[in-house]
C-alpha positions in Angstrom: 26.7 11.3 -5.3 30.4 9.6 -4.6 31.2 8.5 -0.7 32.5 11.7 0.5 35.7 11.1 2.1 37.5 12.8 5.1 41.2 11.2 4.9 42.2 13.2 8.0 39.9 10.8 10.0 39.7 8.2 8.3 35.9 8.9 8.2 34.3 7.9 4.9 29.9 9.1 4.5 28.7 7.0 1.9 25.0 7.6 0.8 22.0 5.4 0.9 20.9 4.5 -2.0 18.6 1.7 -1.9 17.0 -0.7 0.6 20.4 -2.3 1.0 22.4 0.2 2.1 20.3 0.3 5.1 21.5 -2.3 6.6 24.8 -0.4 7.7 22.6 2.8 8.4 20.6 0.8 10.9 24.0 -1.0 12.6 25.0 2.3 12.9 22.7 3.2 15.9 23.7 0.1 17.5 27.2 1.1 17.0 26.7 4.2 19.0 24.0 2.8 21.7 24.0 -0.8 21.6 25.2 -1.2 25.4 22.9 1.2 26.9 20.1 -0.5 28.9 17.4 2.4 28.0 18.1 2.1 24.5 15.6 0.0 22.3 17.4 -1.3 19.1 15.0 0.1 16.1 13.9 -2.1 13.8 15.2 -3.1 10.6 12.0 -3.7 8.9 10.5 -0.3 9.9 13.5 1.6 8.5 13.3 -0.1 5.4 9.4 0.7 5.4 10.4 4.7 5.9 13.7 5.1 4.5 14.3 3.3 1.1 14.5 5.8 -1.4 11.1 6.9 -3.1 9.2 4.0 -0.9 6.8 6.5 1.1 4.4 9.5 0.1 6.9 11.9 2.0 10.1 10.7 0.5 8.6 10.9 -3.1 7.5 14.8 -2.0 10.7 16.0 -0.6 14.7 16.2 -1.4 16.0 13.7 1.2 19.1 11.5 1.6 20.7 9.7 4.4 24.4 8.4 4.5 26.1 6.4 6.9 29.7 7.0 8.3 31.9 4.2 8.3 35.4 3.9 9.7 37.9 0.8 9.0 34.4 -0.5 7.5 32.6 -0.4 10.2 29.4 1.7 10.1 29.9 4.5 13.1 27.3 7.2 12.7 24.3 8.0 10.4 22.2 11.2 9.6 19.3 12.0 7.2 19.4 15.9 5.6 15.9 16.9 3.7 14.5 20.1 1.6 11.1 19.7 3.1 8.7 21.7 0.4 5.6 21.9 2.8 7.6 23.3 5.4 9.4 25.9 3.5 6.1 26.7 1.7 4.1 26.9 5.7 7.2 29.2 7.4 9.7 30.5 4.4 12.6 30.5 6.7 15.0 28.7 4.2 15.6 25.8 7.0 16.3 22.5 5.6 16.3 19.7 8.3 18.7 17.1 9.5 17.4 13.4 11.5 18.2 10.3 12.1 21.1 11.1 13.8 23.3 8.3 15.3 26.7 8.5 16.1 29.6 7.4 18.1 31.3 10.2 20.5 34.0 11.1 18.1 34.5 14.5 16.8 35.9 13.3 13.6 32.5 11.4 13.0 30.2 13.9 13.8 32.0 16.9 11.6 32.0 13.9 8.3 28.6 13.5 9.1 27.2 16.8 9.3 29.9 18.4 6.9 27.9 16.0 4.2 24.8 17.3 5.4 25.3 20.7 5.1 26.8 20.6 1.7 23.6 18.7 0.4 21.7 21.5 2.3 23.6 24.2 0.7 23.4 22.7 -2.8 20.2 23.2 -2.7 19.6 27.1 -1.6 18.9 26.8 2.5 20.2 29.1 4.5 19.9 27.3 7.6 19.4 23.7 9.1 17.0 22.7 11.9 16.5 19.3 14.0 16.7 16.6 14.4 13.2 15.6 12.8 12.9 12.1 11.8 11.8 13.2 9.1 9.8 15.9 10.4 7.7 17.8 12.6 4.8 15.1 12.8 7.2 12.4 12.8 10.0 11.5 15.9 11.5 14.7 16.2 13.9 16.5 19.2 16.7 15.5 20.7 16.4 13.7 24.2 18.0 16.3 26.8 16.4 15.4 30.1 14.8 11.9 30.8 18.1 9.6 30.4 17.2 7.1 33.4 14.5 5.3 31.6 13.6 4.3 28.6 11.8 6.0 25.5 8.7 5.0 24.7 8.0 4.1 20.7 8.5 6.5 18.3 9.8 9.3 20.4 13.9 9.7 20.6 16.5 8.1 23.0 19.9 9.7 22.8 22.9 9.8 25.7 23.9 13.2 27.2 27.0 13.5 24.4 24.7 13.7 21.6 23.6 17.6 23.0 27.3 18.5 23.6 28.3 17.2 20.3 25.7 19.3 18.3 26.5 22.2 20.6 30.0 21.8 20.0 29.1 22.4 16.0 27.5 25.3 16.4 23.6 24.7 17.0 21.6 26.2 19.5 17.9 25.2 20.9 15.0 26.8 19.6 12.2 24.7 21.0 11.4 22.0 23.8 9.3 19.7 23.8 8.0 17.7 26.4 6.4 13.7 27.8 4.2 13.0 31.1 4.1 10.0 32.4 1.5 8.6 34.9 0.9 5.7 37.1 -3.1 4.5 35.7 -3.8 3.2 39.2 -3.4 6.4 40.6 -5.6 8.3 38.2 -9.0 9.3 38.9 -9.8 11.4 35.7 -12.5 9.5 34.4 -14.5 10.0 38.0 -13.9 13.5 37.6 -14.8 13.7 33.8 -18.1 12.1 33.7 -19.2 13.8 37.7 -18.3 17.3 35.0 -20.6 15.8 32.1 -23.3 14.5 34.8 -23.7 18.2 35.9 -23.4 19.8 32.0 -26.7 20.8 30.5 -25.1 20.1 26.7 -23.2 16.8 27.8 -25.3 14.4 25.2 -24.1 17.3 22.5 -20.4 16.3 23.0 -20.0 12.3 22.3 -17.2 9.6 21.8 -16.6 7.3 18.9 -13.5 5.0 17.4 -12.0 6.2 14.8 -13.0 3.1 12.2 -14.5 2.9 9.0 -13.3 4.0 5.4 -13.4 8.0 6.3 -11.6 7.7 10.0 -7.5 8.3 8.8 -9.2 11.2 6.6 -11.0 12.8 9.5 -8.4 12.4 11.6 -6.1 14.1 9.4 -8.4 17.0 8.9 -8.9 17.6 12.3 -4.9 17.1 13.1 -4.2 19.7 10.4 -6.4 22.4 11.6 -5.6 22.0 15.0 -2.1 21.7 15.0 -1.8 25.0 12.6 -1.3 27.4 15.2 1.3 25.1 16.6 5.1 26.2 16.7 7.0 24.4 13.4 3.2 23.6 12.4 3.7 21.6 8.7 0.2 19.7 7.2 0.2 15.9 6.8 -1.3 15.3 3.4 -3.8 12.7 2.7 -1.2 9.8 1.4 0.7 10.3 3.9 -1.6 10.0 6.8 -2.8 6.7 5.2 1.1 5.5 4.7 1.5 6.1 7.9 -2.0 4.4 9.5 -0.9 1.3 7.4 2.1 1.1 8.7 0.7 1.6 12.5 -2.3 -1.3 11.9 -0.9 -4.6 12.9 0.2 -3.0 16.0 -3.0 -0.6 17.2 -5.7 -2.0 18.9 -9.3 -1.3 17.0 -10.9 1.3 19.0 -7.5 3.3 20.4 -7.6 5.8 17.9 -10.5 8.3 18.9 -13.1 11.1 17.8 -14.7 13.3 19.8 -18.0 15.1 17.7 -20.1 18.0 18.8 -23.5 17.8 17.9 -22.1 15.5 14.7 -19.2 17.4 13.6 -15.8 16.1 14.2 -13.9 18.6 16.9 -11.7 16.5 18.6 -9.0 13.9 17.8 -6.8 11.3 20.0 -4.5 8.4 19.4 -2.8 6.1 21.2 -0.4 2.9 20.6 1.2 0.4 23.1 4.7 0.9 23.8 6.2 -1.2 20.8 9.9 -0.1 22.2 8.9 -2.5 25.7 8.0 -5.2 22.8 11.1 -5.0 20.7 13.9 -4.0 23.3 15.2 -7.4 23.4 15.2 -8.8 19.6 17.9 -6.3 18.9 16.1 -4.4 16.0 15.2 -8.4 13.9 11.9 -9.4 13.1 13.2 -12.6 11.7 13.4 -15.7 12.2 11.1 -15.6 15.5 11.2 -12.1 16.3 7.4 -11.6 14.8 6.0 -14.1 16.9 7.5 -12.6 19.8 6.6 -9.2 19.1 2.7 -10.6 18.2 2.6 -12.7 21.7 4.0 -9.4 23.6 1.2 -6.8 21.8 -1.8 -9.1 21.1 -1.7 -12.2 24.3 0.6 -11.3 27.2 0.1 -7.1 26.8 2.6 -4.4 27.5 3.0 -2.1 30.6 3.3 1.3 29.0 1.2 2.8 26.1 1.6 6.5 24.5 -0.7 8.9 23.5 0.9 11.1 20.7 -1.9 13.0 19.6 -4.9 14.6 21.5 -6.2 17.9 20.7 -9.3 20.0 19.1 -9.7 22.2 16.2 -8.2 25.7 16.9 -11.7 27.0 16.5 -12.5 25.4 19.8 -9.2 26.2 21.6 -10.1 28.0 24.8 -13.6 27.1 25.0 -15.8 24.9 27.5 -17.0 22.9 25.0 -12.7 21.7 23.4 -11.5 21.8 26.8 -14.4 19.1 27.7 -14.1 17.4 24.5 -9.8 17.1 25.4 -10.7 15.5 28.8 -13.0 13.1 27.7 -11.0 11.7 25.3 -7.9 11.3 28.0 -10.4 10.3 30.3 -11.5 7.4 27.6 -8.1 6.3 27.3 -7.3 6.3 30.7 -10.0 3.5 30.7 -9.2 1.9 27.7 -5.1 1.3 28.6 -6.6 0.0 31.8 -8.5 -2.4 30.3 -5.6 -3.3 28.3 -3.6 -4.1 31.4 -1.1 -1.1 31.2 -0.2 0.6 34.2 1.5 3.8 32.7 0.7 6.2 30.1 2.9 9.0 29.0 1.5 11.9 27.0 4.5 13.2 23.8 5.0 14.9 22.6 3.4 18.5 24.0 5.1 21.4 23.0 6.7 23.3 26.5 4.5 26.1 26.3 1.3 24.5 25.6 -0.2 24.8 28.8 -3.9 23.7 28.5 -3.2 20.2 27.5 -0.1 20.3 29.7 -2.7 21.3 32.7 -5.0 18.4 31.9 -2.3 15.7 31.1 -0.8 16.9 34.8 -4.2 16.3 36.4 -4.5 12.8 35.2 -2.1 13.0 37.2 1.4 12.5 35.7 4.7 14.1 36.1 7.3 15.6 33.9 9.7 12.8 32.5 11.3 13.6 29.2 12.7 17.0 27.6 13.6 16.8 23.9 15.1 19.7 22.7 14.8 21.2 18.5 18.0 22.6 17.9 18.8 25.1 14.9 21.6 27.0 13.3 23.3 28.7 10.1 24.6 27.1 6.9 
């Protein structure tokens, strides 16, 4: 595929095409947020690890490209369009996606940008175009609309208030918030409460904890993520390879024992992770591992700790949605990481994404107690 070229604005999208073409994709976001102080700088070493063409499971198992816009030279914007099979094969609603969206507030560089994307989209028989995922449902997905004062937490999006505007502006409309708590640990007393429940809870030695480790814990967890998450709005599986693409990736940063099952009576019902904030431990090496960015980053998560971790899954099969025994199951396993970031030395821990609507976990996550700190917002519209 040639650079498409928009002479009027002297906008030219060129495509990625291999690892080194991401250089200018990644200068890109710092191009359009490098001065703002709640922006972390994303690392050039992870994008390489998700992005270079035909590196990951999803990549080989989808139609994606990304292209970066570049004016006088200089990269300006980015975005990432996909034909995601397993989501057109869950839902059948002809949506192709758009992501990794960075940009600069210029109305020339956001209609190059998605003008490219929505010709690859149409190319390829989609009616319509949803996002931003990054690259998709049970990746970073949503666009920050509420929450601009402080900073995200890893793997979830930062954008400034323009980047709304902008997409309105070309037509999209929200379909979908989504939604983080945040909590201050000192404050929480949800591990009292949780084991004063289980003390008085005739089938409390049914219902048990364990970390997820061993050769069969990414494959449990995956099961149990898939059937749980099924009924969710967007819902798309994770296969296999993917899950463990994606646990490799996370290992050099995740403590042992912070990824978590919870079993009832020896069956597997229950599910939580949780990571340290790896945006507090990268926000000043400007998106560079090298030369001493790694030993840095290593001091930060394994000797001096980090403030903030984030829980981005927790949740029980649908079977046991609604019932004592998966609302008990969801609480201990908060409860348990409650104690565990504690032990780690955090002080906060924010709950994201939750989907607006999903009230029981909402309910709990409240108790711990948090508040509501960040809106992202899934945005939609016709090709």
């Amino acid at each position: 595929m040639p650079p498409v070229q928009h002479p009027s604005s002297a906008v030219d999208v060129r495509p990625v095409r291999s690892a080194r073409d991401l250089k200018p994709f990644w200068r890109a976001a710092l191009a359009a947020q490098g001065g703002d102080p709640n922006f972390s700088p994303p690392l050039l070493q992870e994008l390489k690890e998700t992005l270079t063409p035909g590196a990951t499971p999803f990549a080989r198992a989808n139609d994606g490209q990304a292209w970066t816009a570049f004016r006088g030279g200089a990269p300006v914007g980015r975005i990432y369009a996909v034909k995601h099979h397993a989501h057109l094969t869950a839902h059948g609603d002809g949506a192709g996606h758009f992501g990794f969206l960075e940009a600069i507030d210029d109305d020339a560089v956001w209609d190059a940008l998605f003008a490219t994307a929505f010709g690859f989209l149409r190319e390829r028989g989609l009616t319509q175009v949803t996002g931003p995922y990054s690259a998709s449902v049970n990746h970073e997905c949503g666009l920050l609309v509420e929450g601009f004062d402080t900073p995200s937490t890893t793997h979830t999006n930062y954008a400034p208030p323009y980047y709304a505007r902008q997409l309105e502006r070309l037509g999209f409309r929200g379909v979908k918030d989504i939604v983080g708590y945040e909590g201050e640990l000192a404050q929480s007393r949800l591990p009292e409460r949780v084991a004063r429940a289980r003390s008085k809870w005739r089938s409390a030695a049914d219902l048990t904890l364990r970390s997820a480790v061993g050769p069969d814990a990414v494959a449990t967890i995956n099961d149990v993520y898939n059937d749980g998450w099924s009924v969710n709005w967007g819902a798309v599986p994770v296969t296999l390879d993917e899950a463990r693409f994606l646990a490799e990736l996370a290992q050099p940063i995740l403590p042992r024992d912070w990824s978590t099952i919870a079993d009832w009576r020896g069956e597997p019902i229950g599910i939580l992770t949780m990571a340290p904030d790896l945006n507090e431990a990268i926000h000043d090496l400007g998106g560079r591992l090298a030369p001493f960015g790694w030993a840095k980053l290593l001091w930060r998560l394994k000797v001096a700790g980090l403030s903030r971790v984030r829980v981005p899954i927790i949740g029980v099969r649908r079977g046991w949605r609604g019932t004592r025994v998966g609302a008990m199951a969801a609480a201990m396993l908060l409860a348990d990481a409650v104690e565990k970031a504690r032990k780690a030395g955090a002080t906060r821990l924010e709950v994201s994404w939750m989907l607006e609507d999903n009230r029981n976990v909402i309910h709990l996550v409240a108790g711990m107690p948090a508040r509501r700190t960040k809106t992202w917002r899934i945005y939609q519209r016709a090709l």
